[in-house]
mmCIF file of the N, C-alpha and C atoms, coordinates in Angstrom:
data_MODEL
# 
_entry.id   MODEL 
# 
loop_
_atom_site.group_PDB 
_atom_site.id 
_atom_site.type_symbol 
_atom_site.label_atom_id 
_atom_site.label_alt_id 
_atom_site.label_comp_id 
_atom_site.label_asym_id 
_atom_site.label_entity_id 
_atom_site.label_seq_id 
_atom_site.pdbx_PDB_ins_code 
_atom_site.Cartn_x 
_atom_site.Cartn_y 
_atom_site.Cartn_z 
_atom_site.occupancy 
_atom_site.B_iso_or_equiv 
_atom_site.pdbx_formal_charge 
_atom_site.auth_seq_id 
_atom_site.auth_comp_id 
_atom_site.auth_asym_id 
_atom_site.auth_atom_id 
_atom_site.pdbx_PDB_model_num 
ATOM 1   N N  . UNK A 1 1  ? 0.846   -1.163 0.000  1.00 0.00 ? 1  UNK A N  1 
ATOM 2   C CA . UNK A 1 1  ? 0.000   0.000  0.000  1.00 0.00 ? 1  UNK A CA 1 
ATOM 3   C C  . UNK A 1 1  ? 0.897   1.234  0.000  1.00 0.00 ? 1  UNK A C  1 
ATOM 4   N N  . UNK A 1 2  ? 0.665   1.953  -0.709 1.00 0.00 ? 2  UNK A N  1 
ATOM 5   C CA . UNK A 1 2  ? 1.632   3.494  -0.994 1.00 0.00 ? 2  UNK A CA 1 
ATOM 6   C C  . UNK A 1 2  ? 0.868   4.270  -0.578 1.00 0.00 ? 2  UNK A C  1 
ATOM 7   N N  . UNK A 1 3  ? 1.507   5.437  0.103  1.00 0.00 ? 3  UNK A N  1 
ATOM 8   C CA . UNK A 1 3  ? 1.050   6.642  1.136  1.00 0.00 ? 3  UNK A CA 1 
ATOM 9   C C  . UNK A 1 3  ? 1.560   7.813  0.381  1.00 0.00 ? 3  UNK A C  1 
ATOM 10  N N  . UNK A 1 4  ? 1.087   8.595  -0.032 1.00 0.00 ? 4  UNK A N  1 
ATOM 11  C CA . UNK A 1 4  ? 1.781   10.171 -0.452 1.00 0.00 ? 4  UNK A CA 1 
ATOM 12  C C  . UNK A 1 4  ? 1.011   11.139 0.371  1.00 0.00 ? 4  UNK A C  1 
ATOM 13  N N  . UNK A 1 5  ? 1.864   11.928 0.518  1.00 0.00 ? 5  UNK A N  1 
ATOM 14  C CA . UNK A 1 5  ? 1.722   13.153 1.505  1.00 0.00 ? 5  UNK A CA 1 
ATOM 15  C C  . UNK A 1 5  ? 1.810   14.484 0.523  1.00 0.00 ? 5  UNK A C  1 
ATOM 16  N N  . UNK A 1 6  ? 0.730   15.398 0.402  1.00 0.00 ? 6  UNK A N  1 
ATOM 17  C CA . UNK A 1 6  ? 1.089   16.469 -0.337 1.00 0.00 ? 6  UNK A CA 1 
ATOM 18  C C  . UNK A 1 6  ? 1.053   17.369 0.766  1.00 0.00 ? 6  UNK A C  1 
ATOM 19  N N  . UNK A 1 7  ? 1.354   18.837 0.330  1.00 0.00 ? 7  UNK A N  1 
ATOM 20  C CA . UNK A 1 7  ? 1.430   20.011 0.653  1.00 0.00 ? 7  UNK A CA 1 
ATOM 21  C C  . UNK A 1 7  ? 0.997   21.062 0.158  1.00 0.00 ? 7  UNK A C  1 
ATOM 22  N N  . UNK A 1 8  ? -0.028  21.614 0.732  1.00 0.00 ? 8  UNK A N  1 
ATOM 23  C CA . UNK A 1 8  ? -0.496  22.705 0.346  1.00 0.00 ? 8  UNK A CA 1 
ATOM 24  C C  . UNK A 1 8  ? 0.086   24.473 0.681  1.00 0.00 ? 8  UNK A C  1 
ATOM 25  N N  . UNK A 1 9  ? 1.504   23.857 0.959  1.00 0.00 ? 9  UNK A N  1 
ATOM 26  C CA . UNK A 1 9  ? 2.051   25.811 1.167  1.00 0.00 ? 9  UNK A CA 1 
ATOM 27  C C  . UNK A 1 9  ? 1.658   26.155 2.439  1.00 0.00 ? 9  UNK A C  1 
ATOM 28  N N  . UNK A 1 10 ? 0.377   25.715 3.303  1.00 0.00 ? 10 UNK A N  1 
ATOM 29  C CA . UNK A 1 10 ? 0.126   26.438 4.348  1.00 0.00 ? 10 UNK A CA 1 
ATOM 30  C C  . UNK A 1 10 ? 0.336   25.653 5.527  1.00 0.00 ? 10 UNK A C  1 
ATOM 31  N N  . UNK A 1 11 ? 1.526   25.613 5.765  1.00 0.00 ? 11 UNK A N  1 
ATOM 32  C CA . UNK A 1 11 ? 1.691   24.745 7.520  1.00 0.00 ? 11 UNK A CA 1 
ATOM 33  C C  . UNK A 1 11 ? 1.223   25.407 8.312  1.00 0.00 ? 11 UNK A C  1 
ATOM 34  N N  . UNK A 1 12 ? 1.364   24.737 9.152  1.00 0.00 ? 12 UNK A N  1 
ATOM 35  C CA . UNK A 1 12 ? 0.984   25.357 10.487 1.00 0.00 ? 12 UNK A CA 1 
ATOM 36  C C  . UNK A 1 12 ? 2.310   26.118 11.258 1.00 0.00 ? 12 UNK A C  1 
ATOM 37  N N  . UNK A 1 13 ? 2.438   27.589 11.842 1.00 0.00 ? 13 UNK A N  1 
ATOM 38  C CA . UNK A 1 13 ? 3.223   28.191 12.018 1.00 0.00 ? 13 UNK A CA 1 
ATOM 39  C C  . UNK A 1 13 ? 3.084   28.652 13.642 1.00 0.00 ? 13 UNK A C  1 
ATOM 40  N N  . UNK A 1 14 ? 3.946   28.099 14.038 1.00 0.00 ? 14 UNK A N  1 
ATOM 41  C CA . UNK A 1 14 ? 3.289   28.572 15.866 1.00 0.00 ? 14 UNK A CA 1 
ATOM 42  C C  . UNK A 1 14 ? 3.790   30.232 15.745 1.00 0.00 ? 14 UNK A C  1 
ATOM 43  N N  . UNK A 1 15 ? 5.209   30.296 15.328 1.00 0.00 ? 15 UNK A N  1 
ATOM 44  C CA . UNK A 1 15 ? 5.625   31.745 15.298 1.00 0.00 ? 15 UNK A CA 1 
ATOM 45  C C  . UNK A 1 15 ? 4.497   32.916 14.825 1.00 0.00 ? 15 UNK A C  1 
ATOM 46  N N  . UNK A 1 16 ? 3.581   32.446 13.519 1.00 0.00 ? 16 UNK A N  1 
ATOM 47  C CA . UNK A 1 16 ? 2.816   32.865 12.764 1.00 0.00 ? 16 UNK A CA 1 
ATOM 48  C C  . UNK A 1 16 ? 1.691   33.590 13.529 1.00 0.00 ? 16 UNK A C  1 
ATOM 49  N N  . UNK A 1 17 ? 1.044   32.587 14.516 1.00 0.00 ? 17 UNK A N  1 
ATOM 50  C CA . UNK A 1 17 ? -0.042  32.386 15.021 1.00 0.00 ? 17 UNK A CA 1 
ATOM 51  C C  . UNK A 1 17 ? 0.222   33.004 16.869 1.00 0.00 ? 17 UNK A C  1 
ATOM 52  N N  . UNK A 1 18 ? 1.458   32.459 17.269 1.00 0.00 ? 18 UNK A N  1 
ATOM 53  C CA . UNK A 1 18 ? 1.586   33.351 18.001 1.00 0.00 ? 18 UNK A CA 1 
ATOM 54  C C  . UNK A 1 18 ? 1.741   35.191 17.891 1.00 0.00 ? 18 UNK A C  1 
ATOM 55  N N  . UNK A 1 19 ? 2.305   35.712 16.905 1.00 0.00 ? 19 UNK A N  1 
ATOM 56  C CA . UNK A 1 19 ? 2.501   36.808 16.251 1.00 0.00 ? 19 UNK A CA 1 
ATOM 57  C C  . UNK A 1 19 ? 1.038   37.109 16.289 1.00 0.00 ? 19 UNK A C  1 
ATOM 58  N N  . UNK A 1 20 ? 0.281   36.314 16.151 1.00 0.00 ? 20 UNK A N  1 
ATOM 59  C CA . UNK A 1 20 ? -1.218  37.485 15.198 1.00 0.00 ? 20 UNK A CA 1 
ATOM 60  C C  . UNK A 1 20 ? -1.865  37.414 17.026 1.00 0.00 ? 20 UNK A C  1 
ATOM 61  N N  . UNK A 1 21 ? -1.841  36.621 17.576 1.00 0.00 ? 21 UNK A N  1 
ATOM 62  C CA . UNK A 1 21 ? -2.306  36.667 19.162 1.00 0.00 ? 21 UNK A CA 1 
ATOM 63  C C  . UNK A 1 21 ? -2.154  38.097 19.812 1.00 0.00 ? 21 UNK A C  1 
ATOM 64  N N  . UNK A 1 22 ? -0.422  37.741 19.465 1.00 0.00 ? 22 UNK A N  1 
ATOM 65  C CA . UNK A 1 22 ? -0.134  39.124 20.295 1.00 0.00 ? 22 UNK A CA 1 
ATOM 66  C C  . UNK A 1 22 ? -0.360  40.604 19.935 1.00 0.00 ? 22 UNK A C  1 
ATOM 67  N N  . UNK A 1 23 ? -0.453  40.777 18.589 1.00 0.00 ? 23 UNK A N  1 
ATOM 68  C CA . UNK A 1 23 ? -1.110  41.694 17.943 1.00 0.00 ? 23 UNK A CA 1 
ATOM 69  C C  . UNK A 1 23 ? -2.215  41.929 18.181 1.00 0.00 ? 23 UNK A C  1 
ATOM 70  N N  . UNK A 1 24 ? -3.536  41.137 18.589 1.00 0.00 ? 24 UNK A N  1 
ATOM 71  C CA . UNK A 1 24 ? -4.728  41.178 18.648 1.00 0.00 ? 24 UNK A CA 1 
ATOM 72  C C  . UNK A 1 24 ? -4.575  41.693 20.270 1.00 0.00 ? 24 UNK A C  1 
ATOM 73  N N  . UNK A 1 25 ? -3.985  41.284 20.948 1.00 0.00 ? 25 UNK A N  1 
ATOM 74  C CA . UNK A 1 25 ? -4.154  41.341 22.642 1.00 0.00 ? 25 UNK A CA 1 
ATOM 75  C C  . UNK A 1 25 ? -3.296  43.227 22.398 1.00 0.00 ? 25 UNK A C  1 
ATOM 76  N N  . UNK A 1 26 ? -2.423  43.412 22.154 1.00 0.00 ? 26 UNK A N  1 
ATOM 77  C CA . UNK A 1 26 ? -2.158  45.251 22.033 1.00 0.00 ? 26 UNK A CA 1 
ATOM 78  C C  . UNK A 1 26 ? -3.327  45.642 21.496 1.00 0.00 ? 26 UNK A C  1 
ATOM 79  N N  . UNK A 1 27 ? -3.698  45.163 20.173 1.00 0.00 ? 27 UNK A N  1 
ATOM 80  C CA . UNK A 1 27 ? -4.746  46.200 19.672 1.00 0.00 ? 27 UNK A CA 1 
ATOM 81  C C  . UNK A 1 27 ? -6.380  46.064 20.760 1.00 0.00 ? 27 UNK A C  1 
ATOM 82  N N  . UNK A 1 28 ? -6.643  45.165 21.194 1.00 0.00 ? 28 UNK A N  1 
ATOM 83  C CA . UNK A 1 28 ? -7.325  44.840 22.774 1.00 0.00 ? 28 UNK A CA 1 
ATOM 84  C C  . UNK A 1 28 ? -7.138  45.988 23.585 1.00 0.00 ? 28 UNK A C  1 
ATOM 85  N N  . UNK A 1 29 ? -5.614  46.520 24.169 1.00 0.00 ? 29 UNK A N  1 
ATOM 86  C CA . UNK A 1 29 ? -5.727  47.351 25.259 1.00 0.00 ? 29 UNK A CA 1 
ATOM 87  C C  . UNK A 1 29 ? -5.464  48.507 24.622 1.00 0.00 ? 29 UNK A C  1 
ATOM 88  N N  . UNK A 1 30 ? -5.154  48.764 23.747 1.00 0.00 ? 30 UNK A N  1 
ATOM 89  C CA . UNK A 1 30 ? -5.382  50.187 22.843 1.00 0.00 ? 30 UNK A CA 1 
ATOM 90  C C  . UNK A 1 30 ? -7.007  50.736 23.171 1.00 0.00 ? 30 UNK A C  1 
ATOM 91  N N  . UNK A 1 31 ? -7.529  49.537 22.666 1.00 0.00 ? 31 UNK A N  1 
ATOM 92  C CA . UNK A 1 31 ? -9.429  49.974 22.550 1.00 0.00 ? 31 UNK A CA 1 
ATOM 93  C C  . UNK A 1 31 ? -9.865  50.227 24.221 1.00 0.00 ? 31 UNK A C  1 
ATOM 94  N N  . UNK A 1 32 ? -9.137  49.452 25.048 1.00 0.00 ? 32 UNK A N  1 
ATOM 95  C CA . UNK A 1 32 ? -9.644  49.774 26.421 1.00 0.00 ? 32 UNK A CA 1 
ATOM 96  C C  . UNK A 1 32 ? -9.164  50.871 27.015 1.00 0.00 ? 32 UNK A C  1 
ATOM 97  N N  . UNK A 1 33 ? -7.920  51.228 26.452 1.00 0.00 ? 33 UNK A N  1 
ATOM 98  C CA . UNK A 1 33 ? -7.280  52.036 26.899 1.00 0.00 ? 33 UNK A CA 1 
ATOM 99  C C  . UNK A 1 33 ? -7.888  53.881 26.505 1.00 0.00 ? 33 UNK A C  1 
ATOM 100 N N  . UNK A 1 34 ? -8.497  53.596 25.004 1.00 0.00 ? 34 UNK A N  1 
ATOM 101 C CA . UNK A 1 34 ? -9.142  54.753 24.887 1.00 0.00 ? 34 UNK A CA 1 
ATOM 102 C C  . UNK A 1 34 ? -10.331 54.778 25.120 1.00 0.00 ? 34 UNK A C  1 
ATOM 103 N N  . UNK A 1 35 ? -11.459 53.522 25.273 1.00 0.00 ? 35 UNK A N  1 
ATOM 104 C CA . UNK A 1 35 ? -12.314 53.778 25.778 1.00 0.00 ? 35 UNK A CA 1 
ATOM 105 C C  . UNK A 1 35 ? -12.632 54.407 27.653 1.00 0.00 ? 35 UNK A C  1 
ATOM 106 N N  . UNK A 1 36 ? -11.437 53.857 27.896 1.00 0.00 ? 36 UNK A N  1 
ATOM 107 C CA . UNK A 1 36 ? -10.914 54.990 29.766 1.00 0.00 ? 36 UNK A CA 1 
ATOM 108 C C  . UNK A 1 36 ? -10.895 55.529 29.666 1.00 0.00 ? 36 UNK A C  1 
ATOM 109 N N  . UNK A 1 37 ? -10.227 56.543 28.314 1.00 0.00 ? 37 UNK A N  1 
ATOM 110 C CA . UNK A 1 37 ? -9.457  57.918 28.098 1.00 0.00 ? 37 UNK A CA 1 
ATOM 111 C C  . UNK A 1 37 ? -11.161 58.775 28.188 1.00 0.00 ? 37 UNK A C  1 
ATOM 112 N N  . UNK A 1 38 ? -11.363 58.387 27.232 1.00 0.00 ? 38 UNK A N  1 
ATOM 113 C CA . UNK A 1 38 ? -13.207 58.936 26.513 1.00 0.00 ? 38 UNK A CA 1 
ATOM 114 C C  . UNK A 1 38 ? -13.652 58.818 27.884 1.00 0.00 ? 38 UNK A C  1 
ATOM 115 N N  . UNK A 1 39 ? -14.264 58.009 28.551 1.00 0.00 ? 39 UNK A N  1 
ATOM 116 C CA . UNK A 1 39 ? -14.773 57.916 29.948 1.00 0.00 ? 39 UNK A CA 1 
ATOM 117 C C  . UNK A 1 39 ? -14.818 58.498 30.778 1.00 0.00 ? 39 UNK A C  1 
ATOM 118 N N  . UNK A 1 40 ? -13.509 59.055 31.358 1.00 0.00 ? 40 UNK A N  1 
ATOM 119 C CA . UNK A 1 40 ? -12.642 59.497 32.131 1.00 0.00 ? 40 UNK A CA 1 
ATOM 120 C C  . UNK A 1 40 ? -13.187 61.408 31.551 1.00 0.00 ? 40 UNK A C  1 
ATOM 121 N N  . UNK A 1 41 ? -12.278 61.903 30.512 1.00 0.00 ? 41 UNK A N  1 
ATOM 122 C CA . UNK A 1 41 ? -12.497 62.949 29.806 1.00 0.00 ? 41 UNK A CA 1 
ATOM 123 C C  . UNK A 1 41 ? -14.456 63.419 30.223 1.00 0.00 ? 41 UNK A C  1 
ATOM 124 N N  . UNK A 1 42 ? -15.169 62.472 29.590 1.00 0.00 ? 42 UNK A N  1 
ATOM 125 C CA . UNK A 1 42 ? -16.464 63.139 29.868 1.00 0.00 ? 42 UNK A CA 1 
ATOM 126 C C  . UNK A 1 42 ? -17.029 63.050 31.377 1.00 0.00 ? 42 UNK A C  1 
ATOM 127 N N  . UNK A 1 43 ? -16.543 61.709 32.266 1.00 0.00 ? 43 UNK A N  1 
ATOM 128 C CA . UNK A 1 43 ? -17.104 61.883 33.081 1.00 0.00 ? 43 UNK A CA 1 
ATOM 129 C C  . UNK A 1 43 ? -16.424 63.478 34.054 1.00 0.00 ? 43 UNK A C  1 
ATOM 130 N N  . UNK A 1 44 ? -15.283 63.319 34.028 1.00 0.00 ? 44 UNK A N  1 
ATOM 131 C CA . UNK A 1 44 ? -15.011 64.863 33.924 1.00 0.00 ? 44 UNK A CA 1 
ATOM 132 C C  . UNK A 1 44 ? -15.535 66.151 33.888 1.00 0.00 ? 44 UNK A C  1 
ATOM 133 N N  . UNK A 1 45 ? -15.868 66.433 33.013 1.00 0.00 ? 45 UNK A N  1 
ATOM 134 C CA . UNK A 1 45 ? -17.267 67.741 32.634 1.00 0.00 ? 45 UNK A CA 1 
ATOM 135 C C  . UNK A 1 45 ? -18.021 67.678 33.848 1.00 0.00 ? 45 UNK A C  1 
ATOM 136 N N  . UNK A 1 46 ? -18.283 69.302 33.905 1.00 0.00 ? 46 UNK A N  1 
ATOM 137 C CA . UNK A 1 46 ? -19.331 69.392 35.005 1.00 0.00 ? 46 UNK A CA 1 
ATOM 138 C C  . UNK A 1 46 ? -20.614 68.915 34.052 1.00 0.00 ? 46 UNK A C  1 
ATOM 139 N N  . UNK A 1 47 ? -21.986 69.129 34.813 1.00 0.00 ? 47 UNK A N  1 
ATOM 140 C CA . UNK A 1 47 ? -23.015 69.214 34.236 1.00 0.00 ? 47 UNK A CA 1 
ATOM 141 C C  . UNK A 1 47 ? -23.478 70.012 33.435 1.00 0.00 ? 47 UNK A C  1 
ATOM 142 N N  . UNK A 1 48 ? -23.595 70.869 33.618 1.00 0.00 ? 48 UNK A N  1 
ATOM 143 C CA . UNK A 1 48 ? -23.661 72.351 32.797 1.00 0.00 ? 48 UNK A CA 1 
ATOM 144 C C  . UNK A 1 48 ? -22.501 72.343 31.327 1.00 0.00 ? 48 UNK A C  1 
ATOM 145 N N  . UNK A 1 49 ? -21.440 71.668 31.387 1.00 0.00 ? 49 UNK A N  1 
ATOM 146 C CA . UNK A 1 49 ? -20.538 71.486 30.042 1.00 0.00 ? 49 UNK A CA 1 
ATOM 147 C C  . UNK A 1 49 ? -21.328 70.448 29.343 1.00 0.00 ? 49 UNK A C  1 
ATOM 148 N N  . UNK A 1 50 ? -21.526 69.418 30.066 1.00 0.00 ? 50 UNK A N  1 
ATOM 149 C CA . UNK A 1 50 ? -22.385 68.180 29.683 1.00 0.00 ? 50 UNK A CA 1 
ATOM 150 C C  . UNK A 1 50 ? -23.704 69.009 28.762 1.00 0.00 ? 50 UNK A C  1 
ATOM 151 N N  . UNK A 1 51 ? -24.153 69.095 29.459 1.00 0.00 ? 51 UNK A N  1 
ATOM 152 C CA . UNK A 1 51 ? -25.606 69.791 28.915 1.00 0.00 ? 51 UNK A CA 1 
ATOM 153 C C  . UNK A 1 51 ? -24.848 70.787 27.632 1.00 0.00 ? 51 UNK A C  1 
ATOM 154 N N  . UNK A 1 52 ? -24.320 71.479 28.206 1.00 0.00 ? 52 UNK A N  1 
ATOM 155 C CA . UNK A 1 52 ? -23.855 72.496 26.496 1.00 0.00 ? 52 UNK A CA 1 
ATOM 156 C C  . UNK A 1 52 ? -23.583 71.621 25.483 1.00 0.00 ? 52 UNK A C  1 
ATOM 157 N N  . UNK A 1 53 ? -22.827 70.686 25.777 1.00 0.00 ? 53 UNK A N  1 
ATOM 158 C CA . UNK A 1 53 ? -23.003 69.611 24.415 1.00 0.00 ? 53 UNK A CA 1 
ATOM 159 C C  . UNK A 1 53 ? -23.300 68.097 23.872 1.00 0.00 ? 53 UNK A C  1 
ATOM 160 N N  . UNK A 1 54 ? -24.714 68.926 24.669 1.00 0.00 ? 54 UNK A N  1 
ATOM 161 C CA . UNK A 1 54 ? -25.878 68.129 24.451 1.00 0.00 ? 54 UNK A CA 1 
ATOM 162 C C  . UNK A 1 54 ? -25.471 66.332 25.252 1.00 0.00 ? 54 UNK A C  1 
ATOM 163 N N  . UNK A 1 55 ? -25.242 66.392 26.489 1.00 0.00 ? 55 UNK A N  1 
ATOM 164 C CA . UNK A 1 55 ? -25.007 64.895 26.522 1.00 0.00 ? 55 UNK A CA 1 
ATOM 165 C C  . UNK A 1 55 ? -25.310 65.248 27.729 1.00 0.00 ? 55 UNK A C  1 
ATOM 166 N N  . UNK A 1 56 ? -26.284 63.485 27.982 1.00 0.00 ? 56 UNK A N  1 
ATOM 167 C CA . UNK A 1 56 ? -26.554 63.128 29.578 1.00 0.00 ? 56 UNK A CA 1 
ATOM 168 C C  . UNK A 1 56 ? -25.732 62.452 30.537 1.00 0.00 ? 56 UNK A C  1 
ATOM 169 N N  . UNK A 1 57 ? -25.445 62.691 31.506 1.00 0.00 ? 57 UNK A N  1 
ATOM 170 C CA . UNK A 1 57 ? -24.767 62.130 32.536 1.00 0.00 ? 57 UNK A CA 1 
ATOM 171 C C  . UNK A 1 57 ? -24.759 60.483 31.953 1.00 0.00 ? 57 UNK A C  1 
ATOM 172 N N  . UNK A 1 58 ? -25.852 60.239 32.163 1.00 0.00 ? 58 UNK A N  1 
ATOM 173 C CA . UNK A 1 58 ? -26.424 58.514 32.196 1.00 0.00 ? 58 UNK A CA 1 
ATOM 174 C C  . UNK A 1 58 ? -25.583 58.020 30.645 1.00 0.00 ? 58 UNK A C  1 
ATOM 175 N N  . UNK A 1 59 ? -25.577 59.027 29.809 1.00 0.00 ? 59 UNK A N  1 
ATOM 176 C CA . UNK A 1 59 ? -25.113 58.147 28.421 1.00 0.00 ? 59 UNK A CA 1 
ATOM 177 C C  . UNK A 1 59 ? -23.711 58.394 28.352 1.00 0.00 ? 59 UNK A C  1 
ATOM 178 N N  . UNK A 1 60 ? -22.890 58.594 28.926 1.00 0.00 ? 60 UNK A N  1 
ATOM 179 C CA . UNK A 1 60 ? -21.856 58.713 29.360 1.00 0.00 ? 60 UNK A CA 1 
ATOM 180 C C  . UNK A 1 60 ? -20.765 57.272 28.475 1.00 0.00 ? 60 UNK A C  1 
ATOM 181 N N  . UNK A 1 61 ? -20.990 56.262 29.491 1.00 0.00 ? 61 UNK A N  1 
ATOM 182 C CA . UNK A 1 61 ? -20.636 55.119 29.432 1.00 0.00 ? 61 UNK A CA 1 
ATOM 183 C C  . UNK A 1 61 ? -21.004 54.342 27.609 1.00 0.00 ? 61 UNK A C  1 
ATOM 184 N N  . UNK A 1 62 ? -22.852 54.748 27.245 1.00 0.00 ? 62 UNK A N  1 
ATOM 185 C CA . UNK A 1 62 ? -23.004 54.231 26.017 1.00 0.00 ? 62 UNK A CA 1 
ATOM 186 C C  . UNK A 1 62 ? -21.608 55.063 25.034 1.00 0.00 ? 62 UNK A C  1 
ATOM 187 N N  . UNK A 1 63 ? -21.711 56.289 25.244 1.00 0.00 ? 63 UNK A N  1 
ATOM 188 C CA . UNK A 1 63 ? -20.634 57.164 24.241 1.00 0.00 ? 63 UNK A CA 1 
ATOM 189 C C  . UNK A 1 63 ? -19.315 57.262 23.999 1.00 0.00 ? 63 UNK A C  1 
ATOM 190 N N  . UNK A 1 64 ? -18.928 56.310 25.250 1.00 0.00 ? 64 UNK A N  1 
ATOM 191 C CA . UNK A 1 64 ? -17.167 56.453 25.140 1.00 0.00 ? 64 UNK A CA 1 
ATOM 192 C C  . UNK A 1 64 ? -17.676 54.727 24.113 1.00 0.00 ? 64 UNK A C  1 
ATOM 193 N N  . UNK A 1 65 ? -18.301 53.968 24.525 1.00 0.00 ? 65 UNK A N  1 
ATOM 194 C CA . UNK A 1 65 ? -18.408 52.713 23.798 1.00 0.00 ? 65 UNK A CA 1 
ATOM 195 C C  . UNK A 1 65 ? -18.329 52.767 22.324 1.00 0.00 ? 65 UNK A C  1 
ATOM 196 N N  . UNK A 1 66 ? -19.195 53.632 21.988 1.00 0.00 ? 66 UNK A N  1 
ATOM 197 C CA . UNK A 1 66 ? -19.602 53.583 20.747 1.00 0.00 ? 66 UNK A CA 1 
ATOM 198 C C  . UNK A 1 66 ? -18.493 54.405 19.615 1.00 0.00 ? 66 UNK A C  1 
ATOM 199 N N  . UNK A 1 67 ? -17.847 55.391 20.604 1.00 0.00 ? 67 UNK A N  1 
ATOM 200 C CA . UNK A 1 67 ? -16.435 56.083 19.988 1.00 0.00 ? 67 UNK A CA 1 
ATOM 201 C C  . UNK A 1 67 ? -15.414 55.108 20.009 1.00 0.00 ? 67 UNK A C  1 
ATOM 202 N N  . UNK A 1 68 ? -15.575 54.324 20.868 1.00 0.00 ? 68 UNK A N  1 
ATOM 203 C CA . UNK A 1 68 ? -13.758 53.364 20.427 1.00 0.00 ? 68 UNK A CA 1 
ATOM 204 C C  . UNK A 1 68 ? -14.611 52.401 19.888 1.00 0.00 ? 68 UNK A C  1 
ATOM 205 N N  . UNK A 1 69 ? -15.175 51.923 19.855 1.00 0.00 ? 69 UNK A N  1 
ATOM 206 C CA . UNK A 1 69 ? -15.682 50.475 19.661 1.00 0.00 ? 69 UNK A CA 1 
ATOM 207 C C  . UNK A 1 69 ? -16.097 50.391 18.114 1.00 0.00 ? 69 UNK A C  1 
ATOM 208 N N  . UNK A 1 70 ? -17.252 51.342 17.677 1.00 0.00 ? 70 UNK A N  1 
ATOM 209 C CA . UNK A 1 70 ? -17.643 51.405 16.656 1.00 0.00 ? 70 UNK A CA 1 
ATOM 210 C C  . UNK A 1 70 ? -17.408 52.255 15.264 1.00 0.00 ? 70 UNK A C  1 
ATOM 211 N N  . UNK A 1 71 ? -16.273 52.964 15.874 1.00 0.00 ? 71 UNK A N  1 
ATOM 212 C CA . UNK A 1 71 ? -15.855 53.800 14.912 1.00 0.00 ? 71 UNK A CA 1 
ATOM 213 C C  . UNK A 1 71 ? -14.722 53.423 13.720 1.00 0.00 ? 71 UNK A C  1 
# 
């Protein structure tokens, strides 16, 4: 019985795969890191700044989300 083994070019690369991990885990605390920044910054504002541009206390938290997250 004869066995052949082909190759399709794409091994498996731990270096490869470790590389894209660690890339994903920085770009991870980048996004957390500015969603604090945003957070931080508005929860900041008095009320009266808040209100001048146009934002509620309470949506605070939705708005830093939606600036790092979805933009």
């Amino acid at each position: 019985m004869a066995y052949t083994a082909t190759s399709s070019g794409r091994g498996f690369s731990v270096a490869a795969s470790l590389s894209k991990f660690v890339a994903q885990v920085r770009k991870s605390f980048a996004l957390r890191a500015e969603y604090s920044r945003t957070y931080s910054e508005l929860q900041g504002l008095t009320d009266r700044e808040l209100n001048d541009i146009g934002v509620r206390r309470c949506d605070i938290k939705d708005i830093a989300r939606d600036h790092t997250f979805c933009s």
